[in-house]
C-alpha positions as a Markdown table, in Angstrom:
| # | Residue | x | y | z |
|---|---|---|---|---|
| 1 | Unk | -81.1 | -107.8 | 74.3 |
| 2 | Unk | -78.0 | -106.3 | 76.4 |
| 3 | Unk | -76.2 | -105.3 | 73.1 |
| 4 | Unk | -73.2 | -107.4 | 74.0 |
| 5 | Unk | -71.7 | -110.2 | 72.9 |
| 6 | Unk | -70.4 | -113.9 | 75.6 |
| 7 | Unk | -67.9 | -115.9 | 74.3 |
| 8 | Unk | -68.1 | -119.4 | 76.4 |
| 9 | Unk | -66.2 | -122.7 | 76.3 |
| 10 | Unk | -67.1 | -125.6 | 75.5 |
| 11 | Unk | -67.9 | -126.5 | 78.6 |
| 12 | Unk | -70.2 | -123.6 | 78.8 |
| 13 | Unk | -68.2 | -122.1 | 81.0 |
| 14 | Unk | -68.4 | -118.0 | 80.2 |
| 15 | Unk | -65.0 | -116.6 | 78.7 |
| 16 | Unk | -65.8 | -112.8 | 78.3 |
| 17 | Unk | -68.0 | -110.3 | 77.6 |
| 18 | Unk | -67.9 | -107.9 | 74.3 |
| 19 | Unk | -69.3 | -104.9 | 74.7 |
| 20 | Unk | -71.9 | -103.8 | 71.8 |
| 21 | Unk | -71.7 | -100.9 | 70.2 |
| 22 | Unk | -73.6 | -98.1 | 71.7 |
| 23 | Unk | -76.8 | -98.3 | 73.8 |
| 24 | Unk | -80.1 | -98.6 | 71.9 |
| 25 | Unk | -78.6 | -101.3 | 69.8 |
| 26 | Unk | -78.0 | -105.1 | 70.1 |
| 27 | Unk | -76.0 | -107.7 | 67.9 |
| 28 | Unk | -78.0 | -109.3 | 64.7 |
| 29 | Unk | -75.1 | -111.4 | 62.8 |
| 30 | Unk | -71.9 | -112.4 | 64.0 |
| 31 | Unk | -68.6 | -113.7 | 61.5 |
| 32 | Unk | -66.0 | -115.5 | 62.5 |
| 33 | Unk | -63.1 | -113.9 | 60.5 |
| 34 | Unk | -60.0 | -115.8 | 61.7 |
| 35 | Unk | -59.3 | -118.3 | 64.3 |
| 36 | Unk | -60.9 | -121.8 | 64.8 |
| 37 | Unk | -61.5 | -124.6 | 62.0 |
| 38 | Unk | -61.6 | -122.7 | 58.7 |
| 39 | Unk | -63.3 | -124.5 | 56.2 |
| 40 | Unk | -61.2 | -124.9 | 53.3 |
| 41 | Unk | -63.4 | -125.5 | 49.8 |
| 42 | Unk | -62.9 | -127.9 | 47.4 |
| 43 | Unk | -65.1 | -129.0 | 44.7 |
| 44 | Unk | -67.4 | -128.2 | 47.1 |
| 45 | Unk | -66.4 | -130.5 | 49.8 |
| 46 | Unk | -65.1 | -129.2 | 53.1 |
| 47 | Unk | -61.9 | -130.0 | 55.2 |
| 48 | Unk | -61.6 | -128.5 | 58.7 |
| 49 | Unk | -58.5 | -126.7 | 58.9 |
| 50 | Unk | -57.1 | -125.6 | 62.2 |
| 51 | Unk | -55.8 | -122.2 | 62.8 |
| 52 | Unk | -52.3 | -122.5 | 64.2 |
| 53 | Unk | -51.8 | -119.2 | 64.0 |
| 54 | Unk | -53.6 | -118.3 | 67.9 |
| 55 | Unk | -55.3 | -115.5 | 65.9 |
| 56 | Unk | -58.5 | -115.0 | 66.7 |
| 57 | Unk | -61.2 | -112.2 | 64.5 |
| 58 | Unk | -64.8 | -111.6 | 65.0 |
| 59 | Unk | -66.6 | -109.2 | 63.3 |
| 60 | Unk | -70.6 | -108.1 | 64.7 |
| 61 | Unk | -73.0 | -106.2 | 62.9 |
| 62 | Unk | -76.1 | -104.5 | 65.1 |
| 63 | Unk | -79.4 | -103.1 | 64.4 |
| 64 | Unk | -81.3 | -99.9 | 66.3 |
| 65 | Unk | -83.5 | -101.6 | 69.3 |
| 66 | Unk | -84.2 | -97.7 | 71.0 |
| 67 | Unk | -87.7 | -97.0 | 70.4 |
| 68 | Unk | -88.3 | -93.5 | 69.6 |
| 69 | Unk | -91.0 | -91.5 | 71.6 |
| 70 | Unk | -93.1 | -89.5 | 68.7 |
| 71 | Unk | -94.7 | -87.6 | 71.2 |
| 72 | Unk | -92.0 | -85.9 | 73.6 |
| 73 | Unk | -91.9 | -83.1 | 71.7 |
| 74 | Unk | -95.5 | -82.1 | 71.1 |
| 75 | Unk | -96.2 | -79.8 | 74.1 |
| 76 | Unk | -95.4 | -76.3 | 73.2 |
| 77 | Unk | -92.7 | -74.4 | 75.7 |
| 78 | Unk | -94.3 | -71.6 | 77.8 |
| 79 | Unk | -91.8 | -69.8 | 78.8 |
| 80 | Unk | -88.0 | -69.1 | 77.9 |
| 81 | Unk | -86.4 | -71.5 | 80.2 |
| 82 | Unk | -88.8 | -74.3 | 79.0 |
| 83 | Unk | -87.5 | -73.6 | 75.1 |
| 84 | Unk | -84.4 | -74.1 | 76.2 |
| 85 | Unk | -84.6 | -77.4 | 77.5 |
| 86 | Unk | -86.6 | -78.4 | 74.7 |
| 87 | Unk | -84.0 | -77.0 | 72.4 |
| 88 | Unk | -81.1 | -78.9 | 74.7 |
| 89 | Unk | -83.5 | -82.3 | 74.6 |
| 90 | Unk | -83.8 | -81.5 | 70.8 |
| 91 | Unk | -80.2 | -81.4 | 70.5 |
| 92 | Unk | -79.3 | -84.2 | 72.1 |
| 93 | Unk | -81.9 | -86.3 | 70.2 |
| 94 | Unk | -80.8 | -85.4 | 67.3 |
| 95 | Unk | -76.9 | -86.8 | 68.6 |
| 96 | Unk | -78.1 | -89.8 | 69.5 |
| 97 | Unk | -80.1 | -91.0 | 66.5 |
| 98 | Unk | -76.7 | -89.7 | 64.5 |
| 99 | Unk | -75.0 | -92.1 | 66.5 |
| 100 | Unk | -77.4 | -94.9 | 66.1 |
| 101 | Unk | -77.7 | -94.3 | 62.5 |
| 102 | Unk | -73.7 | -94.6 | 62.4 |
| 103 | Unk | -73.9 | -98.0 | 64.6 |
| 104 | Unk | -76.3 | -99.5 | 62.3 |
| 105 | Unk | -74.2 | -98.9 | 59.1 |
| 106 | Unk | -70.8 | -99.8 | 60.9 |
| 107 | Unk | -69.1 | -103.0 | 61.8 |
| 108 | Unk | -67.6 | -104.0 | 64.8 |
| 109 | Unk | -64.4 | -105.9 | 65.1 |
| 110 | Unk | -62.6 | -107.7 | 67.9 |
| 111 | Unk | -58.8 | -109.3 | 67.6 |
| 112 | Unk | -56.4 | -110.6 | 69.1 |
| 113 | Unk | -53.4 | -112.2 | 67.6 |
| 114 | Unk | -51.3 | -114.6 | 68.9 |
| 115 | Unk | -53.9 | -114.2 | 72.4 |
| 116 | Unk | -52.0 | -110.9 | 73.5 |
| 117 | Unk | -54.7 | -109.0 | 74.7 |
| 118 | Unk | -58.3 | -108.4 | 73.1 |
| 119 | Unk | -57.9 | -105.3 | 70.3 |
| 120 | Unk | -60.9 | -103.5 | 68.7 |
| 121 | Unk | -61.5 | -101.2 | 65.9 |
| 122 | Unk | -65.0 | -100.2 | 64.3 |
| 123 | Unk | -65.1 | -100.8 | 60.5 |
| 124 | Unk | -67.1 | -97.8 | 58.7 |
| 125 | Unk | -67.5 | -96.3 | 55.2 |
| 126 | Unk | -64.5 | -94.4 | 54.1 |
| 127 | Unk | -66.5 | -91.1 | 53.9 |
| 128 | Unk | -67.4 | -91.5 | 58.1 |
| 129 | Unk | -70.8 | -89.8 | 57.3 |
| 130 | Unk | -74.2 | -91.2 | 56.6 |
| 131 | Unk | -74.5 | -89.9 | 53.2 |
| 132 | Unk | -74.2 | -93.0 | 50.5 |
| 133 | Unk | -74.9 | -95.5 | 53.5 |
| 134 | Unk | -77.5 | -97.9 | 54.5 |
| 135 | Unk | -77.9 | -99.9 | 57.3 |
| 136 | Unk | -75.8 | -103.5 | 57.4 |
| 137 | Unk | -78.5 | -106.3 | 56.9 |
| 138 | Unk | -76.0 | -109.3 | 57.3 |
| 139 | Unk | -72.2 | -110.3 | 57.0 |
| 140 | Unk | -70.3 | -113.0 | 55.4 |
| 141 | Unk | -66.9 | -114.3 | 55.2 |
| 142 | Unk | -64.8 | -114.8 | 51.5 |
| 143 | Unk | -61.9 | -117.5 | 53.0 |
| 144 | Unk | -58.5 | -117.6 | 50.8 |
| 145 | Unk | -55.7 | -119.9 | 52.1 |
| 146 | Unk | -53.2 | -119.4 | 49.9 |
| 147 | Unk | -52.3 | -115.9 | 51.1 |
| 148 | Unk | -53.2 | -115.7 | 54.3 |
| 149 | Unk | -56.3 | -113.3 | 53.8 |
| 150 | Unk | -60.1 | -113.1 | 54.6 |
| 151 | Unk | -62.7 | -111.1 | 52.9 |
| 152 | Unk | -65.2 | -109.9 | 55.6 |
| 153 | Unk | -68.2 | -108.6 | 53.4 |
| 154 | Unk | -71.4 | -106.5 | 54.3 |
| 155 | Unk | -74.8 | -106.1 | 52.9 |
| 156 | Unk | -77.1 | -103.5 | 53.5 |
| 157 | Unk | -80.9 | -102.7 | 53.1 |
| 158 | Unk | -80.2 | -100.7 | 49.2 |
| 159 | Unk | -78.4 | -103.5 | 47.7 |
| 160 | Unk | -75.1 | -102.1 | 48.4 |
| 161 | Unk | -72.2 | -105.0 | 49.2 |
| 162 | Unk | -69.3 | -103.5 | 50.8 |
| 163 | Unk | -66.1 | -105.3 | 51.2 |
| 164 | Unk | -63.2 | -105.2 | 53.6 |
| 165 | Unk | -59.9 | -107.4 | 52.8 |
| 166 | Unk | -58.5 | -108.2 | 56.1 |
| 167 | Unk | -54.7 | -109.3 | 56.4 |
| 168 | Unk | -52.6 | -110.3 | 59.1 |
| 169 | Unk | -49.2 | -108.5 | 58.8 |
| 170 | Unk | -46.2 | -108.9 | 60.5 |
| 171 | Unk | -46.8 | -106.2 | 63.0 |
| 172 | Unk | -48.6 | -109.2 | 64.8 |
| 173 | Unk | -52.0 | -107.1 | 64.1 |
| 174 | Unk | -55.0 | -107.5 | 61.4 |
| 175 | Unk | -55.0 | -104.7 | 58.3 |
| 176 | Unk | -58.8 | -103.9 | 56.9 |
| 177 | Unk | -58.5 | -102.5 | 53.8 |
| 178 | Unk | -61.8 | -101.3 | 52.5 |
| 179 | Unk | -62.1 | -102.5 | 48.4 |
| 180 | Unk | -65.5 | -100.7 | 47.8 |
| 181 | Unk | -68.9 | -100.9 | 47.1 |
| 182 | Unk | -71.2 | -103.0 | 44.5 |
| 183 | Unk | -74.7 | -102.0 | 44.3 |
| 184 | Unk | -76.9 | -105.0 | 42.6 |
| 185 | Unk | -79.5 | -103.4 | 40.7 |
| 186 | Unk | -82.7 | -104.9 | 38.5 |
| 187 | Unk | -84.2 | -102.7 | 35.5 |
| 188 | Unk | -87.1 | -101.5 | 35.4 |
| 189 | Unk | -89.4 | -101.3 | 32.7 |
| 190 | Unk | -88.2 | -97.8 | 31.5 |
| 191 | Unk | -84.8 | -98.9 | 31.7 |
| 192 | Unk | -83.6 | -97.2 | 34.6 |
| 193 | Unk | -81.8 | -99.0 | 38.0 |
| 194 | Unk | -83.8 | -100.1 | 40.9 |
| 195 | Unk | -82.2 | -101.0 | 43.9 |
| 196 | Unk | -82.6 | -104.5 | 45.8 |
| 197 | Unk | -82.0 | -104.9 | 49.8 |
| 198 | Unk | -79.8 | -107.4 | 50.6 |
| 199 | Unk | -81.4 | -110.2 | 53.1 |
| 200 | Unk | -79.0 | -112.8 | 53.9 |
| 201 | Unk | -75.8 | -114.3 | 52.3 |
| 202 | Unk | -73.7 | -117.4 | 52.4 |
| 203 | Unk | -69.8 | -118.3 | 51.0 |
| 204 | Unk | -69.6 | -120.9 | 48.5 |
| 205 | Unk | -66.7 | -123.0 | 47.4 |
| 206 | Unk | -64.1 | -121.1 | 45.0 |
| 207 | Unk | -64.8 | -117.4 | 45.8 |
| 208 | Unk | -68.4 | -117.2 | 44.8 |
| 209 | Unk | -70.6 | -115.6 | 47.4 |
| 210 | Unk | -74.7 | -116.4 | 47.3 |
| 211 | Unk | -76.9 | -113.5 | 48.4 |
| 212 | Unk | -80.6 | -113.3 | 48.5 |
| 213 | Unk | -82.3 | -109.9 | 47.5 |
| 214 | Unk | -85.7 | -108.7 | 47.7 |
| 215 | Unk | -87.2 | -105.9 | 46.6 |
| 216 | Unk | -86.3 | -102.4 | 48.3 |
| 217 | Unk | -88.8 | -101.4 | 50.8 |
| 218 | Unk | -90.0 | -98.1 | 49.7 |
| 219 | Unk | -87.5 | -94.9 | 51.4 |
| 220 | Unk | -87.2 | -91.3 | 50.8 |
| 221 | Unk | -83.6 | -92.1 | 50.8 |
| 222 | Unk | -82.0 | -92.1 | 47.0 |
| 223 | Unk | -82.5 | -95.8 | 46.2 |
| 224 | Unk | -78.9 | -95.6 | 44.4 |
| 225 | Unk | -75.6 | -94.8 | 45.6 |
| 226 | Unk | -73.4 | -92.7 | 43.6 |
| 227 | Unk | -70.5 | -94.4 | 44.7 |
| 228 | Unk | -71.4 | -97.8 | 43.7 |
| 229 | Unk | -70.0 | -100.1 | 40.8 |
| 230 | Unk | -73.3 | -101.6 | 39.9 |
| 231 | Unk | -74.1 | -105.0 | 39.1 |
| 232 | Unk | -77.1 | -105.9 | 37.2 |
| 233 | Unk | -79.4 | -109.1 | 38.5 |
| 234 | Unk | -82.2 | -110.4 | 36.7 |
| 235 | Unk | -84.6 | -110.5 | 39.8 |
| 236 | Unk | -85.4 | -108.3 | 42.6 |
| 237 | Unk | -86.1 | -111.5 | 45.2 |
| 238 | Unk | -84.2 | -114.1 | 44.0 |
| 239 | Unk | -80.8 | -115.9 | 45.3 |
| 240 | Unk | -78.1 | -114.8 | 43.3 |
| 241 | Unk | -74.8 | -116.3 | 43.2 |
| 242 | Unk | -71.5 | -113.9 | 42.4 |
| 243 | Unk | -67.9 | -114.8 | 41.5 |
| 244 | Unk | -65.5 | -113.0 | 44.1 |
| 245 | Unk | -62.8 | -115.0 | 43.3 |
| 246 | Unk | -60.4 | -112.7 | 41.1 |
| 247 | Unk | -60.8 | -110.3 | 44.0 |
| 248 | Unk | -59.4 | -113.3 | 46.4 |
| 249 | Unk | -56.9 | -114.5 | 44.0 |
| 250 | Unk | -54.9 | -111.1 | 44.3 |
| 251 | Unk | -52.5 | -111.0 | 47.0 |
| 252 | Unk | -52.0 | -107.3 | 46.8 |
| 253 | Unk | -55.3 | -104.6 | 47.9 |
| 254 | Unk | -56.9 | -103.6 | 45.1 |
| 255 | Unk | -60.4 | -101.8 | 44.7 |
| 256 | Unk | -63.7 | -104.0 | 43.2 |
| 257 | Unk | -63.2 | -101.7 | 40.2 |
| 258 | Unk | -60.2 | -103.2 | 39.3 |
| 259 | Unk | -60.6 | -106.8 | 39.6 |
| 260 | Unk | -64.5 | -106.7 | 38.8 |
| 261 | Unk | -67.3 | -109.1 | 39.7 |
| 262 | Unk | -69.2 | -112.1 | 37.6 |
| 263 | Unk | -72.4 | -112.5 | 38.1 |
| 264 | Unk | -72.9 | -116.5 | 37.6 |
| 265 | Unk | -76.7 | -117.5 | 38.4 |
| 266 | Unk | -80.1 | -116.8 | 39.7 |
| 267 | Unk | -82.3 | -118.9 | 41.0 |
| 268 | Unk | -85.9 | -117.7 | 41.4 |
| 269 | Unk | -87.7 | -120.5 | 43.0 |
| 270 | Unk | -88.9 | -118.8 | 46.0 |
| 271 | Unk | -91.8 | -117.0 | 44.7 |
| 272 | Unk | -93.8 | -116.2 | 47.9 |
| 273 | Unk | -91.0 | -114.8 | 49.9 |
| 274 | Unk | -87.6 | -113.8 | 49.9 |
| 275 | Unk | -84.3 | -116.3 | 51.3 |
| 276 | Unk | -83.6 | -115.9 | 54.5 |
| 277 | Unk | -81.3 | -118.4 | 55.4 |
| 278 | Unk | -79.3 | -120.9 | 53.2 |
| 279 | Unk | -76.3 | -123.2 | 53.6 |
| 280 | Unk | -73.9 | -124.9 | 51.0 |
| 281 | Unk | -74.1 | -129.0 | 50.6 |
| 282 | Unk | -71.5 | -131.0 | 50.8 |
| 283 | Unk | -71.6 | -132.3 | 47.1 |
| 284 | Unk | -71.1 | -128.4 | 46.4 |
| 285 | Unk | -75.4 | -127.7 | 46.0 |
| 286 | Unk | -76.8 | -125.1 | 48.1 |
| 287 | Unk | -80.0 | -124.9 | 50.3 |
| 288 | Unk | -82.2 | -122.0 | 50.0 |
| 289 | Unk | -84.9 | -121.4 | 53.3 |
| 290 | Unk | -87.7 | -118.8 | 51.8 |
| 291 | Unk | -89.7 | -116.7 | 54.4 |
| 292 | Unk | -93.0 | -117.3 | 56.4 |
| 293 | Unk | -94.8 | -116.8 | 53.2 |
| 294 | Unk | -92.9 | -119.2 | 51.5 |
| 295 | Unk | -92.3 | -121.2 | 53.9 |
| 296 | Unk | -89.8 | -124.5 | 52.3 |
| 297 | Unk | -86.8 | -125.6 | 51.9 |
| 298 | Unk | -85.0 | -125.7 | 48.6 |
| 299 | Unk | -82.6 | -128.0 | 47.1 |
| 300 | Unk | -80.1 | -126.7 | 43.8 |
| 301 | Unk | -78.1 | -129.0 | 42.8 |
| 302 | Unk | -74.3 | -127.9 | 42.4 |
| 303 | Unk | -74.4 | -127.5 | 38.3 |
| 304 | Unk | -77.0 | -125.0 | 39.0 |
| 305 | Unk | -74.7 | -122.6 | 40.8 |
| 306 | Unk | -71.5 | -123.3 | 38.9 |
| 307 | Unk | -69.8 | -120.9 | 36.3 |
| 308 | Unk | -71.0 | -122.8 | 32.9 |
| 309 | Unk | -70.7 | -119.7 | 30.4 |
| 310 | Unk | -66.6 | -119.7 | 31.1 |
| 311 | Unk | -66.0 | -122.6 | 28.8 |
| 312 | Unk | -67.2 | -120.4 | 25.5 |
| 313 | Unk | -66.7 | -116.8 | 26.6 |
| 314 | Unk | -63.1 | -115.2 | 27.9 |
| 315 | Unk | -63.4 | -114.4 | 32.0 |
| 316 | Unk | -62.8 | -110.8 | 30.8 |
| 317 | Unk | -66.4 | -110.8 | 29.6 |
| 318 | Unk | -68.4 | -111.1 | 32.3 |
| 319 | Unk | -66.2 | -108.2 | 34.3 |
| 320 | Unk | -68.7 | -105.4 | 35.9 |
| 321 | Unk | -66.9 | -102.8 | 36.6 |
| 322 | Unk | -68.1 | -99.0 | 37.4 |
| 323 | Unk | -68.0 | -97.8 | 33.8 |
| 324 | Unk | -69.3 | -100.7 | 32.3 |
| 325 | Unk | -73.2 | -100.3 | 31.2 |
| 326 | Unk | -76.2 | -102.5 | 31.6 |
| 327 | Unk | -76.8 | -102.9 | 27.9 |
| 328 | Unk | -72.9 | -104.3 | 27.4 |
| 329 | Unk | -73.1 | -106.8 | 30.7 |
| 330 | Unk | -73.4 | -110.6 | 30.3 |
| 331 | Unk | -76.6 | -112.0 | 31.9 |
| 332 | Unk | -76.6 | -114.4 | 34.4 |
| 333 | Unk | -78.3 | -118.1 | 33.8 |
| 334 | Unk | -81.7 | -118.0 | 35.2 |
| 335 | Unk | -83.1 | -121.1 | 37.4 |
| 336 | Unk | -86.4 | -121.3 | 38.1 |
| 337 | Unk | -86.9 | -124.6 | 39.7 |
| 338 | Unk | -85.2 | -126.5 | 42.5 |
| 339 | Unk | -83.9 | -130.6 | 42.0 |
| 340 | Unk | -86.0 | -130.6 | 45.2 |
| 341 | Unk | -88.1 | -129.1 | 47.1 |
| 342 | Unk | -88.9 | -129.8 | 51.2 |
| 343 | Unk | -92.3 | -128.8 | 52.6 |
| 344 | Unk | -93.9 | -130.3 | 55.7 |
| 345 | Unk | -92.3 | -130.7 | 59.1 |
| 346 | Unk | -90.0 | -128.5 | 58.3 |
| 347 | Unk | -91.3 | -125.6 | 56.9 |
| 348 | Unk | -90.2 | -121.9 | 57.8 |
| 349 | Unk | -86.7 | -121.9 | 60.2 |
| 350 | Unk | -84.4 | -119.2 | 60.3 |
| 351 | Unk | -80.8 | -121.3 | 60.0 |
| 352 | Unk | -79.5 | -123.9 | 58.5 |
| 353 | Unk | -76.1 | -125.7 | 58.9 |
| 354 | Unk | -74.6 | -129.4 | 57.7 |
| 355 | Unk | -74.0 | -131.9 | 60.0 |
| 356 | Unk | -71.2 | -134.0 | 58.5 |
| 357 | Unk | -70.7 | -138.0 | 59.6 |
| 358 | Unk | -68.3 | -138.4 | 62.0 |
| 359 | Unk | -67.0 | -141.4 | 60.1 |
| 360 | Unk | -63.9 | -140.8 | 58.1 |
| 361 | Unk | -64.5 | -140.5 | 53.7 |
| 362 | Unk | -68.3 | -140.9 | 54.4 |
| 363 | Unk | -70.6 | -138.9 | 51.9 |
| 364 | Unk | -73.6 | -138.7 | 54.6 |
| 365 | Unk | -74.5 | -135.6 | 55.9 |
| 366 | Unk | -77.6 | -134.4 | 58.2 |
| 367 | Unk | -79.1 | -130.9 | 57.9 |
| 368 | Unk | -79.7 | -129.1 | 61.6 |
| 369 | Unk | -82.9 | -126.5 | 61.1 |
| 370 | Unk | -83.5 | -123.8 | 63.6 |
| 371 | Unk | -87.2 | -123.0 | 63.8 |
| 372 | Unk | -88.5 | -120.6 | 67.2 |
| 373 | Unk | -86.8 | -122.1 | 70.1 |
| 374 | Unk | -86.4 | -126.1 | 68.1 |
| 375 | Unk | -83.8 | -127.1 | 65.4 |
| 376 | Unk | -85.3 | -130.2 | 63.4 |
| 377 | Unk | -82.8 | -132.2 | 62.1 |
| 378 | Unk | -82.9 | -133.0 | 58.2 |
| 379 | Unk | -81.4 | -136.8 | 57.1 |
């Protein structure tokens, strides 16, 4: 509720303070982008890695918690002097909502490498204006070892997925280099694009990123950006899982355009509400939370959000790239129904995280859900 950010110890001992971005907002999703145990994927099993590296990267989006007053400007001025002040109060209105506007659609970023000092830059569209933005809904993380670079990505309330390659360089600072923007789309039934918004997202094993959409709340905003390489998805609210991993696999910067996206899977059993939370398995599955509506838990096994179409078709194929069409694009395998699904106890929560076994080569796991001010715990 301040708009900042504590960092604490273990211990619970508080660290520092981050300041938020500007007042009127307060932080909704924080990503770790370097430092601590990095999870290095494989086959869908995770290995804690630790960051020798003393570089530490957080990135914080925040949302607009200023309530406007709809009736300050009602009374009509009686004289000269009282314009003016309304004029001045309109003024600076209008400069503060720009600004709040600009904080919602922005990322903020704190470094420090090698702990010399605390750095901080804020991470914005490359045109720095409002036009062909949206506000940021969540954040998510792409993790690639092998060159020493993170994908930070963001996705806002039109659909729109920006990405940001971040690289340490030997400068002893962190390089964001903005790639571009995907827009998922759906058809309609006159063939034209519809927007999603982007609700939550999670990083999977082997560069594939899982994001739940729903469908756009209505706007007088263009629901498309002209800007956008656009992907098309089979589903407004669904979960749909994306294949980054070309874009990781490339040590240089290069834009989305170039290296392209595949669109893997959907998965459409939440039919109630959208995803709001999900966390990869272990064995490499994922689990989906739906919304009050909904209200379960959701179980896909890990062949159900796996690449199958690669073994008959060249990767080239499934490219979407700005000037590709929706008529030539490969469509991703629809799955409607879960290996499992978990009602009950547990019902709606708003996170989910695995708890592995502390015993070495065990295959157990526990599932911590967050519910209100209670996280239930899932064997």
């Amino acid at each position: 509720g301040r708009g900042s950010i504590q960092l604490w110890t273990a211990d619970a001992n508080p660290i520092v303070t981050l300041p938020g971005a500007i007042s009127g907002t307060s932080p909704a999703s924080l990503q770790c982008v370097f430092g601590g145990p990095n999870n290095v994927k494989s086959c869908g099993y995770e290995t804690p890695m630790i960051d020798t590296t003393l570089t530490i990267c957080l990135a914080a989006r925040f949302e607009v918690t200023r309530q406007s007053n709809p009736s300050q400007f009602l009374l009509a001025p009686q004289n000269e002097a009282q314009r003016q002040r309304r004029a001045d109060a309109v003024a600076l209105e209008r400069i503060v909502l720009e600004g709040l506007a600009k904080a919602a659609r922005g990322i903020q970023v704190w470094f420090s490498v090698g702990l010399e000092g605390l750095s901080t830059k804020l991470l914005e569209p490359p045109t720095g204006d409002l036009e062909g933005t949206a506000p940021i809904t969540c954040l998510a993380t792409l993790f690639d070892s092998s060159n020493n670079s993170q994908i930070l990505v963001a996705g806002d309330d039109r659909g729109g997925i920006r990405l940001w390659k971040a690289q340490l360089t030997n400068d002893d600072t962190i390089h964001f280099n903005h790639l571009g923007l995907v827009q998922v789309v759906t058809n309609s039934d006159n063939d034209s694009a519809v927007s999603c918004s982007v609700v939550c997202m999670e990083a999977l094993s082997g560069g594939r990123l899982a994001v739940s959409t729903d469908t756009v709340v209505s706007t007088n905003q263009p629901a498309l950006f002209d800007v956008a390489a656009r992907v098309s998805v089979q589903a407004s609210r669904g979960v749909h899982v994306f294949d980054f991993s070309g874009l990781l696999a490339t040590p240089t910067v290069v834009s989305i355009a170039t290296t392209g996206i595949k669109a893997i899977t959907c998965l459409t059993g939440h039919t109630k509400d959208a995803v709001i939370c999900m966390c990869e398995l272990p064995d490499g599955g994922l689990l989906t939370g739906g919304g009050k509506m909904d209200a379960t838990l959701q179980m896909w096994s890990r062949l159900q959000i796996i690449d199958q179409q690669t073994t008959s078709k060249q990767e080239d194929d499934y490219l979407v790239t700005i000037e590709d069409d929706f008529q030539n694009q490969i469509t991703s395998i629809v799955q409607s129904e879960a290996i499992k699904t978990l009602t009950g106890d547990v019902g709606y929560v708003f996170a989910l995280t695995v708890l592995p076994d502390s015993k070495d080569n065990s295959d157990y796991y526990a599932i911590a859900a967050a519910r209100y001010n209670t996280i239930k715990i899932i064997i």
